[in-house]
C-alpha positions as CSV (number, residue, x, y, z in Angstrom):
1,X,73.7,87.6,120.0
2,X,76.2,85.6,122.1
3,X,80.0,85.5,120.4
4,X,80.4,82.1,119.1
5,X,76.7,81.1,119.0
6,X,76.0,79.1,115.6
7,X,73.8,81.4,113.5
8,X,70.2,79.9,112.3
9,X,68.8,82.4,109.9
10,X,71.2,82.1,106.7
11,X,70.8,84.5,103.6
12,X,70.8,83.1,100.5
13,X,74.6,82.7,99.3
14,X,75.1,85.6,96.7
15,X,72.8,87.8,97.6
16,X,72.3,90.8,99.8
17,X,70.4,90.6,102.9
18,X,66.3,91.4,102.1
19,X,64.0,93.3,104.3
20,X,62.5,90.0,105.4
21,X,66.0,88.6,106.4
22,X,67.2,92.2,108.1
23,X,64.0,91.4,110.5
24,X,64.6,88.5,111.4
25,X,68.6,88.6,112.2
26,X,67.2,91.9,114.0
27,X,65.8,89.2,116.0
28,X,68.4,86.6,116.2
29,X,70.5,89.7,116.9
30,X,68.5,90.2,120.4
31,X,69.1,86.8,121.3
32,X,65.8,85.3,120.4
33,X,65.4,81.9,119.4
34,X,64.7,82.3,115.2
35,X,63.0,80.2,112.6
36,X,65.8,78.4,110.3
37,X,64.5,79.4,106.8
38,X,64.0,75.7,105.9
39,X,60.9,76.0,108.2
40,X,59.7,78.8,105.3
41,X,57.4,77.4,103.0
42,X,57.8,77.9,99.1
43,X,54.4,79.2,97.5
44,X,54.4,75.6,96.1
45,X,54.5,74.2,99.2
46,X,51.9,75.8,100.5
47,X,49.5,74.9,98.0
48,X,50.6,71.8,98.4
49,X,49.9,71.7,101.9
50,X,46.7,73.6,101.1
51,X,45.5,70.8,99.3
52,X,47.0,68.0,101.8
53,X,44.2,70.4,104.2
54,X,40.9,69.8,102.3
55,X,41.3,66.1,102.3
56,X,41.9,66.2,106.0
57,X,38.9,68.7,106.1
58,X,37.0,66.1,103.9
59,X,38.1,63.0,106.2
60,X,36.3,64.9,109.8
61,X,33.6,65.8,107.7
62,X,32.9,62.4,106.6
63,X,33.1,61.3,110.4
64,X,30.7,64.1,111.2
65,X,28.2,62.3,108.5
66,X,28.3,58.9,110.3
67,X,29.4,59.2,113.9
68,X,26.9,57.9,116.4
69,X,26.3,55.9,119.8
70,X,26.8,52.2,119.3
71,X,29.4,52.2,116.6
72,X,32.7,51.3,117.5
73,X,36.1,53.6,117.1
74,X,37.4,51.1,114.7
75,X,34.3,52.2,112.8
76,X,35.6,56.1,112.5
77,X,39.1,54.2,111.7
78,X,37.6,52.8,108.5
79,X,35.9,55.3,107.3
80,X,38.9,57.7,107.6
81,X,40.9,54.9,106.0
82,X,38.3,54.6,103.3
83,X,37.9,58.0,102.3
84,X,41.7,58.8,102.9
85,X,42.0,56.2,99.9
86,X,39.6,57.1,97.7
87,X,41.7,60.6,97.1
88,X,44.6,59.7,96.6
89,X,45.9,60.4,99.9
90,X,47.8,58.4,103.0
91,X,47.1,58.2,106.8
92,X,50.5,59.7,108.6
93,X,49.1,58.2,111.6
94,X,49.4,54.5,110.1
95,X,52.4,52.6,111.7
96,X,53.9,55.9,112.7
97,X,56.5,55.1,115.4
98,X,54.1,51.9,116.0
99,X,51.1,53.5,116.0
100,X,48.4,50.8,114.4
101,X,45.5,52.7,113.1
102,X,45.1,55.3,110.3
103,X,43.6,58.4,113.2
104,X,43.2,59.0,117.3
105,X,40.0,58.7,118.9
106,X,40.7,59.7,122.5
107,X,37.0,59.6,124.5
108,X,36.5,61.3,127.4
109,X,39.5,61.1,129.8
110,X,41.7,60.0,127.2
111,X,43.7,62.9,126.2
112,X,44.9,62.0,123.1
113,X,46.3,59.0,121.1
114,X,43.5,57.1,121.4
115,X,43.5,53.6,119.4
116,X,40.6,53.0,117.4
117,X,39.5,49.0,118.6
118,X,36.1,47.3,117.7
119,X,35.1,47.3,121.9
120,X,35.4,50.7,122.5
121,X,31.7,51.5,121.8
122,X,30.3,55.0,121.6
123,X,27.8,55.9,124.4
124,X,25.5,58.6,124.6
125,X,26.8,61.3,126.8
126,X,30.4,60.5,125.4
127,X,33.0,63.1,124.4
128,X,35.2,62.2,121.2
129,X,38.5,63.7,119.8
130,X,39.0,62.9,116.2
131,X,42.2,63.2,115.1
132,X,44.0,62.8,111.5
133,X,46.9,63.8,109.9
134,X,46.9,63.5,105.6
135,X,49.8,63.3,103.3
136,X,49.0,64.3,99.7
137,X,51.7,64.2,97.1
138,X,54.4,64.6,100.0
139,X,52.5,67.2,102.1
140,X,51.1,67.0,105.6
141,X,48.2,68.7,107.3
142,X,46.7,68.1,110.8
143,X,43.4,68.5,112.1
144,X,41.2,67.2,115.3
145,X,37.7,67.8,116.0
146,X,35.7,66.7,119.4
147,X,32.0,65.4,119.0
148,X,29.6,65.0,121.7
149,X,27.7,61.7,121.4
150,X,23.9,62.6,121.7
151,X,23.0,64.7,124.8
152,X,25.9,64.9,127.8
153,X,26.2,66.4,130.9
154,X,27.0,71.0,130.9
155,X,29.9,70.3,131.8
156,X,31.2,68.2,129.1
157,X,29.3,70.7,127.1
158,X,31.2,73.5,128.7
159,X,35.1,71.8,128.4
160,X,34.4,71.5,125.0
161,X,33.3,74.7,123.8
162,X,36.0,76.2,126.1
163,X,38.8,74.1,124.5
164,X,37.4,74.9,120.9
165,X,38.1,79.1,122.5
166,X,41.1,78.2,123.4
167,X,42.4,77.5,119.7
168,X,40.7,80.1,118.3
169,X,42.2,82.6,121.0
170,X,45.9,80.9,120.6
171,X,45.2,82.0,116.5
172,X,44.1,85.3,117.3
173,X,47.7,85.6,119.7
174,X,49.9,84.0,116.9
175,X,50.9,87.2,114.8
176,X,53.7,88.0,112.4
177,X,56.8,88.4,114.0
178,X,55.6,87.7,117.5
179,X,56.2,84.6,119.1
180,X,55.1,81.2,120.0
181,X,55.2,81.9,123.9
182,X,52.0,84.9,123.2
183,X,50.2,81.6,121.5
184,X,50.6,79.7,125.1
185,X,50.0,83.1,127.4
186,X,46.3,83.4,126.0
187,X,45.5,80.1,125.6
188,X,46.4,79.0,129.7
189,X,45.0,82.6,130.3
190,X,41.7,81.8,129.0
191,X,41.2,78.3,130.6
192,X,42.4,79.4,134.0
193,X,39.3,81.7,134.0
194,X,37.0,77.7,134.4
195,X,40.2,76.5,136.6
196,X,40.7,73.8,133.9
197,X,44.4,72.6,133.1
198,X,46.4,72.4,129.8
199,X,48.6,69.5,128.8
200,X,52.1,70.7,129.1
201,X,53.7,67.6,128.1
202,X,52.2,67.3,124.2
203,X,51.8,70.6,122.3
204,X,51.7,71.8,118.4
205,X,54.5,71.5,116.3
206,X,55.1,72.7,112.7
207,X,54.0,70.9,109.8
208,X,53.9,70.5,106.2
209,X,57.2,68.6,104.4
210,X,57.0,66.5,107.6
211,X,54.6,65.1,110.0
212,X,56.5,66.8,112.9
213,X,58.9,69.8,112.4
214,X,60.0,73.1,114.4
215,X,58.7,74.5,116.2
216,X,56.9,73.2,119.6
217,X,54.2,75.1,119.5
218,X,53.2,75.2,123.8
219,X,50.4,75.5,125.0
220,X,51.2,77.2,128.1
221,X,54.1,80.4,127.8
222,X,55.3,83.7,127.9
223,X,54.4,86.4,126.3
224,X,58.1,87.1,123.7
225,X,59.1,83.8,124.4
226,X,59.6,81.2,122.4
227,X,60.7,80.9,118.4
228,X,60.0,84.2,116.3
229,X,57.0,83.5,114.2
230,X,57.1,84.5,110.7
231,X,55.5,84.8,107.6
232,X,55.5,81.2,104.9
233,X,55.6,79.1,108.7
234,X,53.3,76.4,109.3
235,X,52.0,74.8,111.9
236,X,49.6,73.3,114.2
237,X,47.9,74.9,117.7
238,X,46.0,72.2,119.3
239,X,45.2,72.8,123.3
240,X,44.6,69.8,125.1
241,X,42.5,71.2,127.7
242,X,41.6,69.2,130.9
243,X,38.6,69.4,133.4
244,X,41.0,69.1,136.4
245,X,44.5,68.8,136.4
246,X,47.2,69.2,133.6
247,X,48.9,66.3,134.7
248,X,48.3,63.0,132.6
249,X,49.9,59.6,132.4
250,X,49.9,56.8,129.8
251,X,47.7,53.8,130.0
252,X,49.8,50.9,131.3
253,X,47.4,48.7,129.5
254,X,47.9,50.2,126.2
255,X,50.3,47.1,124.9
256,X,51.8,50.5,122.1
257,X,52.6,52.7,124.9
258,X,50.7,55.3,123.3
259,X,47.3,56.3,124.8
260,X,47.6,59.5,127.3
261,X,45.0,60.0,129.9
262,X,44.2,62.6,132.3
263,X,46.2,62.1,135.7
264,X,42.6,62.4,137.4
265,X,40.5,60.3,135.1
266,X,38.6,63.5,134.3
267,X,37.7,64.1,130.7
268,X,39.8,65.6,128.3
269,X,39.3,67.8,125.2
270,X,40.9,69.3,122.2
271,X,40.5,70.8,119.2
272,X,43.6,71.6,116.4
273,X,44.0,73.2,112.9
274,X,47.2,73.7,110.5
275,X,47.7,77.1,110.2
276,X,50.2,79.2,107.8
277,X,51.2,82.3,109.2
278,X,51.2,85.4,106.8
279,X,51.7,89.0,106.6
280,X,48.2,89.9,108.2
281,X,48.2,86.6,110.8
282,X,46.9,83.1,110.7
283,X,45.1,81.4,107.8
284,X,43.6,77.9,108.3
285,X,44.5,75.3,105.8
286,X,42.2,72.9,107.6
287,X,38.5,73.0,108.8
């Protein structure tokens, strides 16, 4: 570690450094960028956060029920809304740095922060990322799912069952005390086998006492680079995995400044869950 460099990892005033807190200034100590222990979640918080994860869960599953060619996004924006609601829970989404609607439905080449409106009608053929974000009692989860409307073409097909590998391969790379760059490696690893690109200007974040915390989870990396991941961390992986290029824009016609679009028009998809890292690897706290 550099002389003078401001330490991160602190150990608890009194008391004598643990095993857990020797690893990780074993870390710091090698000059790698470490968690601050802040961004370690209490039991309590976890459970809370656990719990903030089966609404969300409940909330994609109730889109799942209903979604369908003809109906309008602003359709899938009331029914989140609704069943948000009706437990006891609030959109994070709603008004968030402007944002108008309670969730993101991003079709085809729409990357991400799609805005629900009553004429953007669902067509058969269409591919649909679903995205919402819960807080329950204080605690956030984050979750997106894509849906193909009816029958669409293989290679829609393909992009999104490569997109939904991608995540599960960037979970089976996050590990205890490794780091986020290994999450990135295998995710850009796996979709340069179809020559598709990933988003390198959005990525995952952590999550959990806020709707955005440390660290930027990328999606594209290094293997040992990037913030130490460690046990009682939480956060998102959520590839946003292009047909063509990486490159994306936002919608000058968007009057928020908030819809992202794939530089070539091509379609788009993604698929995210809130993980909490343990001793063993990742556990889902949403579905």
């Amino acid at each position: 570690m550099k002389i003078g460099k401001k330490r991160r990892w602190r150990c608890l005033p009194g008391q004598q450094p643990t095993e857990f807190d020797k690893k990780v200034m074993y870390w710091e100590n090698k000059g790698k960028e470490v968690p601050t222990r802040d961004l370690i979640k209490t039991q309590e918080q976890i459970e809370g956060i656990r719990r903030a994860g089966v609404v969300n869960t409940g909330v994609l599953d109730e889109v799942a029920k209903h979604i369908h060619a003809g109906m309008s996004t602003l359709e899938i924006d009331e029914i989140c809304m609704q069943y948000c609601q009706d437990h006891g829970a609030t959109p994070a989404c709603l008004n968030y740095e402007g944002f108008p609607k309670s969730v993101c439905t991003s079709i085809n080449e729409v990357v991400c922060h799609g805005i629900p409106k009553a004429e953007d009608i669902l067509q058969e053929g269409d591919i649909i990322n679903v995205d919402f974000t819960t807080i329950l009692d204080g605690y956030y989860a984050d979750a997106s799912r894509m849906f193909i409307i009816g029958k669409t073409t293989p290679e829609k097909e393909q992009l999104v069952r490569v997109a939904k590998e991608c995540l599960e391969i960037g979970a089976e790379a996050a590990k205890p005390w490794g780091f986020v760059g290994d999450i990135g490696y295998a995710i850009k690893k796996h979709a340069d086998k179809y020559h598709y690109g990933i988003v390198r200007d959005l990525c995952g974040h952590g999550v959990g006492l806020q709707f955005h915390e440390e660290p930027d989870v990328m999606h594209v990396g290094h293997k040992g680079k990037g913030m130490l991941l460690v046990p009682g961390m939480v956060f998102t992986i959520e590839p946003m995995v292009n047909m063509g290029s990486w490159k994306v824009f936002i919608d000058g016609d968007d009057p928020y400044g908030w819809e992202v679009i794939s530089d070539d028009e091509l379609p788009s998809a993604q698929w995210e869950h809130t993980f909490l890292m343990t001793e063993h690897g990742v556990e889902i706290l949403t579905y």
